[in-house]
N, C-alpha and C positions, 0 to 999 in steps of 0.2 A: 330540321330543315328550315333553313331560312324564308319568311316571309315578306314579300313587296310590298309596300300599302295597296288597299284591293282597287283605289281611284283610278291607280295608275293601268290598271286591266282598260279603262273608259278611255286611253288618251287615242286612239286608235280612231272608236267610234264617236268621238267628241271633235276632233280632227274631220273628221269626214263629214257630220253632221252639220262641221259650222262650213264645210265646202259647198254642199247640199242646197246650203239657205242664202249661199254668197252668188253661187249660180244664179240661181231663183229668183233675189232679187234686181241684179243686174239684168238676167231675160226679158222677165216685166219692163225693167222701167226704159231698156230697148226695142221692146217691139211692140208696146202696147202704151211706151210715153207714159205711163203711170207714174206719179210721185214715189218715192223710197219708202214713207207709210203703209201706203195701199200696196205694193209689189211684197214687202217684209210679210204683212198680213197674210194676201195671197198666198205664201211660200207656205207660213207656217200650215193655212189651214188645209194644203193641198197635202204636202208630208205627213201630217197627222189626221187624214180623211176622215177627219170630222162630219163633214156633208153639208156647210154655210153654203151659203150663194155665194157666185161670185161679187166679187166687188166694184166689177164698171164688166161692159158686155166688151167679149172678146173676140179678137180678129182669129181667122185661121192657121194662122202660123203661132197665134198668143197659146188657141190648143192645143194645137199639136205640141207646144211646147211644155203645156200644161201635162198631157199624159207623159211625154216622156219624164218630166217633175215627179209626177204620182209614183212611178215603177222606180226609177233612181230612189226617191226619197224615203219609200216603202220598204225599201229594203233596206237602208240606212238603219230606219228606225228600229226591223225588226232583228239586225245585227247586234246592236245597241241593246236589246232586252234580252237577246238571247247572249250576248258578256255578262249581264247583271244576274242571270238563270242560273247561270254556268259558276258565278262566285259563291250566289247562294247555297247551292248544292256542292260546290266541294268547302264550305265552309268559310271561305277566303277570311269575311270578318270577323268571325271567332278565333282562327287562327292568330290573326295579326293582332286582335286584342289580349289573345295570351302571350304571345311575344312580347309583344310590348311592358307587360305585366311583369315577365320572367328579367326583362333588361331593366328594369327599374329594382328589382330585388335584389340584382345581383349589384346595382350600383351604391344600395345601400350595405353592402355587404364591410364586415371589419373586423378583423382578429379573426378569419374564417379558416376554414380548410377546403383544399382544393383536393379531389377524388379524381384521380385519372381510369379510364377503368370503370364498366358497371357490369362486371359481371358476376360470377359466384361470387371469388371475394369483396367486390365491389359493393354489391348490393350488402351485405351481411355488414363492413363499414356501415352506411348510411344508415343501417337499424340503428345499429348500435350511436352512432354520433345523436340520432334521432333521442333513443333513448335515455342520453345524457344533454341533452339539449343543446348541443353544438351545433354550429353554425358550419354547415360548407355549402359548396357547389361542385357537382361532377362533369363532368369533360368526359365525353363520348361520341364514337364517330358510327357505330355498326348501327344500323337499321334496328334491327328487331331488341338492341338497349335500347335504343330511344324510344321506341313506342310504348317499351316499358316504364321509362321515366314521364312519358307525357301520361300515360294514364294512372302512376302514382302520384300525380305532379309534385313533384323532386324539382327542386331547382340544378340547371342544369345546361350545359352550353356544347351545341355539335358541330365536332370537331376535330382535329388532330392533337392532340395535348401536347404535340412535340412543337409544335409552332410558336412562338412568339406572340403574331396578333393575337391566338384562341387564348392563350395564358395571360392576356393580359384583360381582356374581357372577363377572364376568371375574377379579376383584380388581384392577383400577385401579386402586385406593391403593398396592397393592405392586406394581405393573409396573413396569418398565424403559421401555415405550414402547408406541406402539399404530399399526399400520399399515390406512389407511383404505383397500380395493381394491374397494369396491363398483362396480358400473359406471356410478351415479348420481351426475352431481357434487353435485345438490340434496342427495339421503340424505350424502353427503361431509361436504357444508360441516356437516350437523345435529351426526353422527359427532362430526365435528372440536369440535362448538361445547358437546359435551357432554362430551367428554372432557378437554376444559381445563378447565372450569368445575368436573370431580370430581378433577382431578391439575395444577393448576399450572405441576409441574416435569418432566410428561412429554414423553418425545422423540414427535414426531405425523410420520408419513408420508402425506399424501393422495395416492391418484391423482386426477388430472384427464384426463375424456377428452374437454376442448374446451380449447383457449387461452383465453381469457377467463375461465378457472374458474380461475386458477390464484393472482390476486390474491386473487379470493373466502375461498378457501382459506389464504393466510396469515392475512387480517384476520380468520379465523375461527379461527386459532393455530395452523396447520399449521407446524410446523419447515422441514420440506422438502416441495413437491411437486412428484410426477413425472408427465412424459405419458408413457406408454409409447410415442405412435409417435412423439415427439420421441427418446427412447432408442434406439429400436429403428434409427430412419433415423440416429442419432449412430454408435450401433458399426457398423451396415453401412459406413455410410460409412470410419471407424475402420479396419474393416479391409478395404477396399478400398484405403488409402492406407500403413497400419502393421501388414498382418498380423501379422509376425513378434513386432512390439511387444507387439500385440495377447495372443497367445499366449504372449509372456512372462506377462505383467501376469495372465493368467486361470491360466493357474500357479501362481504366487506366492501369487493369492487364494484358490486351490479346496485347496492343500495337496499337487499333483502331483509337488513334489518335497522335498525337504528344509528347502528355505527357503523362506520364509514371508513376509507381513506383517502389523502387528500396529498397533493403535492403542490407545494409553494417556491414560485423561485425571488430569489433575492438579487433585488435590481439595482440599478443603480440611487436610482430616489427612495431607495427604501432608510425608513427612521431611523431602525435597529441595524443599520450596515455600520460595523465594526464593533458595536458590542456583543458581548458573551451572552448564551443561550437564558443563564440567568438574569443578566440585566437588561434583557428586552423580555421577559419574562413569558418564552416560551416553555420555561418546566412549572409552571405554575399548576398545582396540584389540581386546582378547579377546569386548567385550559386542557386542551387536549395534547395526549400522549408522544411526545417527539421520536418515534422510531429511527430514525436514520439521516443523518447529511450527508451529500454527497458533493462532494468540492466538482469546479469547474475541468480538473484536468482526469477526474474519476475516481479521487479517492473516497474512500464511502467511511464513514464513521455511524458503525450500529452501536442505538444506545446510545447518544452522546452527554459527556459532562455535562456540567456549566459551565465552566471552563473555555468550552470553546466559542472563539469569535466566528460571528458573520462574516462573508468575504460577498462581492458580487460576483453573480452567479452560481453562489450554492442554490441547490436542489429540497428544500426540507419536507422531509417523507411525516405526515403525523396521521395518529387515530383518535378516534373521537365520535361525538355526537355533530349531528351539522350546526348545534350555536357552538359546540366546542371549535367546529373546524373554520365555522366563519370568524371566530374571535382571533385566531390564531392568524389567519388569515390578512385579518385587519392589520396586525401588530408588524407583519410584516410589510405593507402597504407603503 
């Protein structure tokens, strides 16, 4: 929920307050000839019944002008405390100082992911990206995600993820990628069709939760998408036939033991673009293990020679220790 600054609750009775005293003054210094000092004073001390003397002795009409002052003013004021009552107790300024908080984080945000979606799948992402120390922000619009997101505080923006302005707040221009897990393929395909349209080179994950959405979702620029009970029935199945494999491989990925795997892509400014795997000396017996390239248009070479050159936008799949993976890493920088 979007926050107003809480001052702006005061303009109301700050407006009124400063009519109150403009009255007041003006009364005085018409019906009692009082200077614009003395009548100012009078004003303030009648409005906030204080209980001074008066300030020069007053005429009948200056009274009677006086109580009506006292009851208009008195009420002024005590409007005035009860808006400030009223920010206090629904929290106005903690609110807007997390707000504020959450737009500053997300301004520093860079090479992020953007999470459409916080629900089953949604949240299980944000472990996970958590637990590998990646950077996103999620886009959600239902009530009771959000309240889940503000009390994990999750960075996080509410919203329609299919709009434009919300996606761009996300910072889409500087993301990394954007994963669509709404449970709508329709909202999906939007998702999908508006975040290509504001990031070209962004990497897109759609969920689809019918088979037939799944074409939709490409032509709509999805990179990849996934069914979850297609995944879900894949690894049962997976490790009904390959446990052990299985349990390797979720090792490897989650960080359970010392070695690792790691995937590197090969950019344009990288050193080793156009030499052989040997002469940038990724088969080096000390570096880590070159599993797999995977060329730009999907062809995959397990195992690779030496032989083979770099291209931009290969994929290089390796295993290792993390100084192995970061070394490997470097080489390709």
């Amino acid at each position: 929920m979007h926050v107003a600054h809480p001052l702006r609750r005061f303009r109301l009775p700050g407006v009124l307050l400063a009519i109150v005293i403009a009255i007041g003054v003006t009364g005085y210094a018409l019906i009692d000839r009082w200077d614009l000092l003395d009548s100012f004073y009078m004003t303030i001390i009648t409005i906030s019944t204080v209980g001074y003397t008066e300030v020069h002795p007053q005429s009948t009409a200056g009274r009677i002008f006086t109580s009506a002052l006292i009851v208009v003013g008195v009420g002024t004021m005590l409007y005035g405390f009860g808006v400030f009552a009223e920010a206090l107790t629904e929290n106005n300024f903690g609110l807007y100082r997390r707000q504020r908080q959450l737009e500053r984080r997300l301004d520093q945000l860079r090479d992020h992911y953007i999470i459409c979606g916080y629900g089953r799948i949604g949240t299980q992402i944000a472990i996970e990206f958590e637990e590998h120390k990646v950077r996103y922000a999620v886009v959600e619009q239902t009530p009771e995600a959000l309240e889940r997101l503000q009390n994990e505080d999750r960075l996080h923006i509410e919203g329609d993820a299919s709009s434009e302005e919300i996606l761009k707040q996300a910072g889409i221009e500087r993301a990394r990628g954007l994963i669509s897990a709404v449970d709508s393929d329709e909202r999906s395909v939007y998702i999908t069709l508006a975040a290509r349209a504001l990031n070209p080179s962004l990497f897109i994950i759609s969920r689809a939760g019918r088979p037939d959405s799944a074409r939709r979702l490409e032509l709509a620029g999805a990179n990849r998408v996934i069914s979850p009970y297609r995944m879900a029935g894949h690894r049962m199945a997976e490790l009904a036939v390959h446990p052990a494999l299985v349990d390797v491989l979720d090792t490897l990925h989650h960080g359970g033991s010392e070695i690792g795997v790691e995937e590197v892509l090969v950019g344009q400014s990288t050193t080793a673009l156009g030499k052989t795997l040997d002469a940038a000396g990724l088969l080096d017996a000390s570096g880590a293990k070159v599993l797999a390239l995977r060329r730009r248009d999907g062809t995959l070479h397990a195992n690779p020679g030496g032989e083979l050159r770099l291209e931009e936008g290969d994929l290089v799949i390796a295993l290792g220790t993390e100084s192995q993976l970061v070394a490997t890493a470097a080489m390709l920088k």
